[in-house]
NUVEXBA-550772 format. One line per field, with one value per atom (N, C-alpha, C): residue in three letters; chain; atom name; x, y, z. Coordinates in steps of 0.1 Angstrom, whole numbers. Example, Ala and Ser with C-alpha at 12.3 -4.5 7.8 and 13.67 -1.06 7.14 Angstrom:
BEGIN
type ALA/ALA/ALA/SER/SER/SER $
mol A/A/A/A/A/A $
atom N/CA/C/N/CA/C $
xx 132/123/132/128/137/129 $
yy -57/-45/-33/-22/-11/0 $
zz 78/78/78/71/71/79 $
***
This chain:
BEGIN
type UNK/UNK/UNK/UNK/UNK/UNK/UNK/UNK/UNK/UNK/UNK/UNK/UNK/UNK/UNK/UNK/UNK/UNK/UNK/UNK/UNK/UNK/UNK/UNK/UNK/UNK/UNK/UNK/UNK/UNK/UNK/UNK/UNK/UNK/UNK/UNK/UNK/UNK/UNK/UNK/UNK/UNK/UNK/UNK/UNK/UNK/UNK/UNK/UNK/UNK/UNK/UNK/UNK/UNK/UNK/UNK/UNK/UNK/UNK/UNK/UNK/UNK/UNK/UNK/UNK/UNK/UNK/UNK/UNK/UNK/UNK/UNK/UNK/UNK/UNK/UNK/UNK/UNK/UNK/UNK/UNK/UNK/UNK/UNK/UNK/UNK/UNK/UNK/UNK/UNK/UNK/UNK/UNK/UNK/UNK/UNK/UNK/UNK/UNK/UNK/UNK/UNK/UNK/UNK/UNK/UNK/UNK/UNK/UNK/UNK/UNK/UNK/UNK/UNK/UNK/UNK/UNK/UNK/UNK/UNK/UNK/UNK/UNK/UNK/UNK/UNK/UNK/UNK/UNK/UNK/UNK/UNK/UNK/UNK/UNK/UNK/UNK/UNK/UNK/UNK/UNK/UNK/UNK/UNK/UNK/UNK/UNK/UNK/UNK/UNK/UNK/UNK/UNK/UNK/UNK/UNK/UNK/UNK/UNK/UNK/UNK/UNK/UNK/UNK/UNK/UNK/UNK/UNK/UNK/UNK/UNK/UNK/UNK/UNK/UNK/UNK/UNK/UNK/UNK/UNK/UNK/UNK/UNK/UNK/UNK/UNK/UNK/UNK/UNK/UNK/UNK/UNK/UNK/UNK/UNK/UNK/UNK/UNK/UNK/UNK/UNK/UNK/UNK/UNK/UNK/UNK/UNK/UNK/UNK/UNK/UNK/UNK/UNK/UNK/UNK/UNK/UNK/UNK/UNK/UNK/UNK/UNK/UNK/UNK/UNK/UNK/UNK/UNK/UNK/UNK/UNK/UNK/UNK/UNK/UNK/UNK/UNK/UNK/UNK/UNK/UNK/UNK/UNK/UNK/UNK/UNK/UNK/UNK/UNK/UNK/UNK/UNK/UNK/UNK/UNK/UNK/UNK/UNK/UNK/UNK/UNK/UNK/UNK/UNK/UNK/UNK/UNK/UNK/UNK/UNK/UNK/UNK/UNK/UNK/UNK/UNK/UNK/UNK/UNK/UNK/UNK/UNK/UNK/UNK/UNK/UNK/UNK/UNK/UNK/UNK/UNK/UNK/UNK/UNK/UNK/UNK/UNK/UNK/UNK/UNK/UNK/UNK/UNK/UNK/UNK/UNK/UNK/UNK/UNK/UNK/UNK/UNK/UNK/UNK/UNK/UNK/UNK/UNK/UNK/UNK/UNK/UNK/UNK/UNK/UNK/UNK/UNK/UNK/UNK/UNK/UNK/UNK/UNK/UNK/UNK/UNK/UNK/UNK/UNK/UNK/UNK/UNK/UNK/UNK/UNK/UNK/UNK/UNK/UNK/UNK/UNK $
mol A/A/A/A/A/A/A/A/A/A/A/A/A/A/A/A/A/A/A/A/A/A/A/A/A/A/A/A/A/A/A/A/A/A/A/A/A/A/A/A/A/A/A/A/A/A/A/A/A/A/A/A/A/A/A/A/A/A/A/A/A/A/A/A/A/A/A/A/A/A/A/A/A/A/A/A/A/A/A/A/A/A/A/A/A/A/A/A/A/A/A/A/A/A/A/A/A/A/A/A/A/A/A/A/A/A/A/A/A/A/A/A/A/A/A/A/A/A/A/A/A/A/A/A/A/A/A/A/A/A/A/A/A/A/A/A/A/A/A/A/A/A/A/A/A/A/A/A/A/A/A/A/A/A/A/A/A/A/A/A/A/A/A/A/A/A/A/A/A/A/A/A/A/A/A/A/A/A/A/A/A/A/A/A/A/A/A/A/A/A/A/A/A/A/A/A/A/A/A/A/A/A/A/A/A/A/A/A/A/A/A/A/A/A/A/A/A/A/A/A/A/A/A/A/A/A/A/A/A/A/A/A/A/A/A/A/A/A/A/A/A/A/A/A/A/A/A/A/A/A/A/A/A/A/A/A/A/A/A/A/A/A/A/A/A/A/A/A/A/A/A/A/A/A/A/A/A/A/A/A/A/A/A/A/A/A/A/A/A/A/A/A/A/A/A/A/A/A/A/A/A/A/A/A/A/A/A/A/A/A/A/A/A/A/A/A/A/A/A/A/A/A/A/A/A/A/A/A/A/A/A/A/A/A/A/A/A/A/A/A/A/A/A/A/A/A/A/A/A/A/A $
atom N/CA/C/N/CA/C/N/CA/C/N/CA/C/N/CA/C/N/CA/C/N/CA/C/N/CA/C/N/CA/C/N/CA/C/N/CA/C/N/CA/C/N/CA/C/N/CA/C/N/CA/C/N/CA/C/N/CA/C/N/CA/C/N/CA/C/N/CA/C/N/CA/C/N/CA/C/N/CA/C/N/CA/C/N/CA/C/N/CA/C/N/CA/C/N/CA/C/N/CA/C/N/CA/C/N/CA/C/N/CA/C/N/CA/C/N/CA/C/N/CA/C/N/CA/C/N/CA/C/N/CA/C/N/CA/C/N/CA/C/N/CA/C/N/CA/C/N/CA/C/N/CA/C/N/CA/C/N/CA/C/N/CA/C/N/CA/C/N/CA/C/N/CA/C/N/CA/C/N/CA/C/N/CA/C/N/CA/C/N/CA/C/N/CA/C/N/CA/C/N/CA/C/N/CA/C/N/CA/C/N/CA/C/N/CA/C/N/CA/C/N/CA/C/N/CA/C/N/CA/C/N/CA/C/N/CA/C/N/CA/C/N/CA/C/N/CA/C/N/CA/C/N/CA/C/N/CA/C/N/CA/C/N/CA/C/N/CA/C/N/CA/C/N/CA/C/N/CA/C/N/CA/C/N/CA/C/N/CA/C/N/CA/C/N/CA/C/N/CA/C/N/CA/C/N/CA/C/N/CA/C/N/CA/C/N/CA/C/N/CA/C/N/CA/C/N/CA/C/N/CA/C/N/CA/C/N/CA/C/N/CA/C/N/CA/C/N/CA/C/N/CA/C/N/CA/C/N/CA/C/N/CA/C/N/CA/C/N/CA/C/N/CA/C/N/CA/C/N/CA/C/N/CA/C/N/CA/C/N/CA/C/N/CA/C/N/CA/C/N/CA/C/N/CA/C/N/CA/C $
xx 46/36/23/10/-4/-9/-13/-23/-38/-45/-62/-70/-75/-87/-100/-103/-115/-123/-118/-127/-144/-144/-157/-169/-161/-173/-182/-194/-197/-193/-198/-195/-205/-202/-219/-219/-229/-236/-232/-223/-217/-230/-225/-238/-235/-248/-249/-248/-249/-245/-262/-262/-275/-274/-290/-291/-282/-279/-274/-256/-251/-240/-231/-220/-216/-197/-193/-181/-174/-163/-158/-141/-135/-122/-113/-102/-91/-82/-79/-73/-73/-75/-87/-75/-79/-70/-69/-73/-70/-51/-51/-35/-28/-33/-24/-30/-22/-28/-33/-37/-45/-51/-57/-67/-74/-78/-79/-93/-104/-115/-118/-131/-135/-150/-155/-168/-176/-184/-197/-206/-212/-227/-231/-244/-257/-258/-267/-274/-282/-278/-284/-282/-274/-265/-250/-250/-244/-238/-232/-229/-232/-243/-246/-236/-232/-226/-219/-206/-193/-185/-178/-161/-153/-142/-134/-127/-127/-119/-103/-97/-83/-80/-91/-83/-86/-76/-77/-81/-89/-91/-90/-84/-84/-96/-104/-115/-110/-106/-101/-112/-118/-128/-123/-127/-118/-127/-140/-150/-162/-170/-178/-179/-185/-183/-188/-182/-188/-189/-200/-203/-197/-197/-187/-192/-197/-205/-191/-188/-188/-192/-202/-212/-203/-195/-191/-190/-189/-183/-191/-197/-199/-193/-186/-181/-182/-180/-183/-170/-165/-149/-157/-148/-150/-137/-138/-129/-115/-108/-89/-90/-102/-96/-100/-94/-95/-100/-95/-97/-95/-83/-79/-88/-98/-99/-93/-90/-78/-89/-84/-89/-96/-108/-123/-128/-123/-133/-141/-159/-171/-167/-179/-177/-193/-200/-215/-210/-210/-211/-222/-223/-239/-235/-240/-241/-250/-248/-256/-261/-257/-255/-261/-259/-272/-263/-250/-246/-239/-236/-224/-211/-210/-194/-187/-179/-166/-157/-158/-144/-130/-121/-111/-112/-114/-111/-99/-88/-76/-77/-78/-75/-65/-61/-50/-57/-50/-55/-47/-43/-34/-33/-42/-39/-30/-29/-17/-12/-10/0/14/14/29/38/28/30/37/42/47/63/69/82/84 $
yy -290/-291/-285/-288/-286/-283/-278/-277/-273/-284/-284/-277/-266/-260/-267/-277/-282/-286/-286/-294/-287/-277/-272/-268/-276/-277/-292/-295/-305/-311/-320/-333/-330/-341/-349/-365/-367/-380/-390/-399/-403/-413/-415/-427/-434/-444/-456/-458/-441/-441/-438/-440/-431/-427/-426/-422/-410/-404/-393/-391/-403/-405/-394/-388/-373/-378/-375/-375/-365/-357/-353/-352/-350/-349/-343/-349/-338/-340/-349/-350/-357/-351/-356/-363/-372/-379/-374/-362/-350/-350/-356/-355/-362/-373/-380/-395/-403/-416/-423/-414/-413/-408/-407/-396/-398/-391/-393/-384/-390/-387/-385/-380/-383/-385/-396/-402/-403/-394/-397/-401/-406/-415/-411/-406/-408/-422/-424/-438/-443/-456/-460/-453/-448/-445/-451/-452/-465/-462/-475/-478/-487/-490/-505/-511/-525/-531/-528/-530/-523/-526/-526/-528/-520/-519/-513/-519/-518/-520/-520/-511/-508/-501/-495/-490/-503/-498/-502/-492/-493/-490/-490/-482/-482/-473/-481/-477/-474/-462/-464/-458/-462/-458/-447/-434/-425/-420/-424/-420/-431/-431/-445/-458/-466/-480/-478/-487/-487/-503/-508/-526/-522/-534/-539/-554/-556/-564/-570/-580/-584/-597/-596/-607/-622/-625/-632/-634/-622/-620/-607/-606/-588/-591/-579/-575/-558/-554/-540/-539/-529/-521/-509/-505/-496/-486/-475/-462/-474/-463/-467/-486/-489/-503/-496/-505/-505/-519/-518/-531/-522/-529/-532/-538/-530/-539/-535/-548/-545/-545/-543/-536/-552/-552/-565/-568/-566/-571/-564/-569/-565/-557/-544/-544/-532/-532/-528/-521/-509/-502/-497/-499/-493/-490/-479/-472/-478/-488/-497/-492/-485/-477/-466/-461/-449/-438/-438/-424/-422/-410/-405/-414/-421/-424/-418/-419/-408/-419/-419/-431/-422/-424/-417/-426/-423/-433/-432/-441/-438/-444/-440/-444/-451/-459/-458/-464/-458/-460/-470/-476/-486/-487/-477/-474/-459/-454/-444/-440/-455/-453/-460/-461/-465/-457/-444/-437/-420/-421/-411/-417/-406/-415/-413 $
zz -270/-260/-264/-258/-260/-247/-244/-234/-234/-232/-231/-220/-218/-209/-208/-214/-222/-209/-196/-185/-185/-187/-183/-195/-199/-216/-214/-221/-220/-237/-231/-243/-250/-262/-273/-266/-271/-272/-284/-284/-299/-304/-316/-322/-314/-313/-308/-291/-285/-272/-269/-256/-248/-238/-232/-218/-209/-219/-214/-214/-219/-219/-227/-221/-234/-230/-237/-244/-247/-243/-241/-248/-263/-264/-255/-252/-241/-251/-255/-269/-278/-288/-303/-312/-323/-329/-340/-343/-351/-355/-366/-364/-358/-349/-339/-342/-335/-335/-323/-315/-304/-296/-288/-284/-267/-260/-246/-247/-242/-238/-226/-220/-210/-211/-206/-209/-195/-195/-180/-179/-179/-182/-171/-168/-157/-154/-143/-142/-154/-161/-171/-183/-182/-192/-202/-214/-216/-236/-237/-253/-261/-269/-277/-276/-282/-284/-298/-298/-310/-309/-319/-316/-328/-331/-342/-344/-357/-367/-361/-364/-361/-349/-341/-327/-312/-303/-290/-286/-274/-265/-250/-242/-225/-216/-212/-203/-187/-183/-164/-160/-153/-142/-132/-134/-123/-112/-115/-107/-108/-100/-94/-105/-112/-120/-131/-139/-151/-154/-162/-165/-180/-182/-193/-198/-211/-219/-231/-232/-242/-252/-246/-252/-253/-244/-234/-220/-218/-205/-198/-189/-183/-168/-170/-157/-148/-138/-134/-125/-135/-128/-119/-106/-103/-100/-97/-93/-98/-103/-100/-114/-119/-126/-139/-149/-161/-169/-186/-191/-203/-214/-223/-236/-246/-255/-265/-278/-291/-300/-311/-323/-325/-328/-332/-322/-308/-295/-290/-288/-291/-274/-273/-259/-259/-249/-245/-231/-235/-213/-211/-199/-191/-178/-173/-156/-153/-139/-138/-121/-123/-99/-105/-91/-89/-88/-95/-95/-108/-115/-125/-123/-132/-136/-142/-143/-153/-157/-166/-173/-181/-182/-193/-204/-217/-227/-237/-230/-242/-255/-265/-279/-289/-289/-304/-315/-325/-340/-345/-347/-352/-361/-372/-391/-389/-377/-375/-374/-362/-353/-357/-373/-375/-385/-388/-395/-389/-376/-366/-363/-363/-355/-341 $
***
């Protein structure tokens, strides 16, 4: 077992992010083949457009919405939804409301996640 204190630290700002957006490890993929963030964006706060290589990703909205770009499709999850992307699917978020969102971002690595038993 691990246990994280980390709530009252702030984040960084990763490449390719803005607007104020900070990021947060709760658990880093340091060792693991996945990892649990917590991502807050201000209004107008957001992530270019990207995708990876080998990980998935889970976006849950735990506080007010977040929009969601994938240069097919945009949509805006709010509080309690999510959305699934797999390792090559493009994806762009933006705080598009007038308040702080908070997202959790689950991780997997899928170059290491077969290497654990």
């Amino acid at each position: 077992m691990k246990v994280w204190k980390d709530g009252d630290k702030r984040g960084i700002t990763p490449p390719n992010h803005f607007g104020g957006l900070e990021v947060l490890d709760i658990v880093s993929l340091a060792g693991s083949p996945f990892s649990v963030q917590v991502s807050k964006a201000p209004p107008g706060g957001g992530g270019e457009m990207h995708h990876h290589e080998e990980w998935s990703q889970v976006f849950y909205v735990a506080k007010g919405e977040m929009t969601f770009d994938t240069g097919n499709e945009r949509f805006t999850l709010s509080e309690g939804q999510s959305v699934l992307f797999e390792p090559g699917d493009p994806h762009y978020t933006l705080n598009e409301s007038e308040e702080e969102s908070t997202c959790l971002v689950i991780t997997v690595d899928h170059s290491r996640a077969g290497s654990r038993a």
